[in-house]
C-alpha positions in Angstrom: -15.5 -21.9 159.0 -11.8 -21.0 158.1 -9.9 -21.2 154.8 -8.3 -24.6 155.8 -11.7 -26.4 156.6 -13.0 -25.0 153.8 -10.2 -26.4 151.5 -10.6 -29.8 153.3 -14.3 -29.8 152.7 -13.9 -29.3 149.2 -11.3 -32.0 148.9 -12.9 -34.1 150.5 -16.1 -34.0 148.7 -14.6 -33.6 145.1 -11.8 -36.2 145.3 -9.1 -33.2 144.8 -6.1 -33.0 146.2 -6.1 -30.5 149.6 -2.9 -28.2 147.6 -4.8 -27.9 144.3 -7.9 -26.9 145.9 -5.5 -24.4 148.6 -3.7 -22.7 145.3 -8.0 -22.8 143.6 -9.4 -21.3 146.8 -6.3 -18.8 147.1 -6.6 -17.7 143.1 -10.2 -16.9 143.5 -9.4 -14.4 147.2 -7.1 -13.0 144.7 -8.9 -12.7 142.0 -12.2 -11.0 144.1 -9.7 -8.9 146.0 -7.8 -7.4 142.9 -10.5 -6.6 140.4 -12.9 -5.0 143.3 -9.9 -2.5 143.7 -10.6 -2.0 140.6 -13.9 -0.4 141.3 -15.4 -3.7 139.3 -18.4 -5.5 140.9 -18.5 -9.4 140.7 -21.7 -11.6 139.8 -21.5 -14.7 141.0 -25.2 -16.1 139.8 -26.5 -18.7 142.1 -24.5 -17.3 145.2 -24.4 -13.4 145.1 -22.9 -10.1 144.1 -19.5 -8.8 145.5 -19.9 -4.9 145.5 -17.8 -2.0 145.4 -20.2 0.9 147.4 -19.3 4.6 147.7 -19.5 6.2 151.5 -20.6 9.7 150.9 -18.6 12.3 153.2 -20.0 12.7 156.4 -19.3 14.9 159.8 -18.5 12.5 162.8 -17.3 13.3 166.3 -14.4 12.4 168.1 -16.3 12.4 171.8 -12.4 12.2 174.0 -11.9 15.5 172.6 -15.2 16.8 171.6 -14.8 18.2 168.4 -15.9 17.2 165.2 -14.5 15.3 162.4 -15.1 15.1 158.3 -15.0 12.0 157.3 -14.3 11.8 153.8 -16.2 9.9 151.1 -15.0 6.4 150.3 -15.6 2.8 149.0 -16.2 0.3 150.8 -16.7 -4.1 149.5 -20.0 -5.3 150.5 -21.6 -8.4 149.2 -24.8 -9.1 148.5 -25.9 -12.7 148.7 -29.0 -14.2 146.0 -32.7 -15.0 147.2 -31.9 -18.4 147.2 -29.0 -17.6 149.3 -31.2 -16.0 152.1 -33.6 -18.2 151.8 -31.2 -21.0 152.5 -29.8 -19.1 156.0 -33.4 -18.0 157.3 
């Protein structure tokens, strides 16, 4: 599902207009986006946890010119969906 069908799903079953729930949809990327680069973790209840996890350093190898590589530690965004949530896709 895209960003568009998801705004005309939403409109459609809320009775909004397609541009206020667009500008909605596009404040809450924003919003996620911005305060995970942050370093903060959002807790949606109900839906699930978006999650900024640390990637400890690591050696990896680059095999066209066989030799090895450090890969530095890092953060990555994970989320983490709620039992119910599971439950729901199993």
């Amino acid at each position: 599902m895209t960003k568009a069908e998801i705004v005309k799903e939403v409109s459609k079953s809320t009775g909004i207009e397609a541009t206020t729930v667009s500008a909605v949809v596009e404040g809450f990327m924003e919003t996620v986006k911005g305060t995970m680069a942050k370093g903060e973790n959002i807790y949606l209840r109900g839906f699930g946890t978006f999650e900024v996890k640390t990637r400890k350093a690591k050696t990896g190898r680059n095999i066209t010119k066989n030799t090895t590589v450090i890969i530095p530690e890092h953060k990555v965004p994970t989320f983490k969906p709620c039992p119910d949530f599971k439950n729901m896709v199993k």
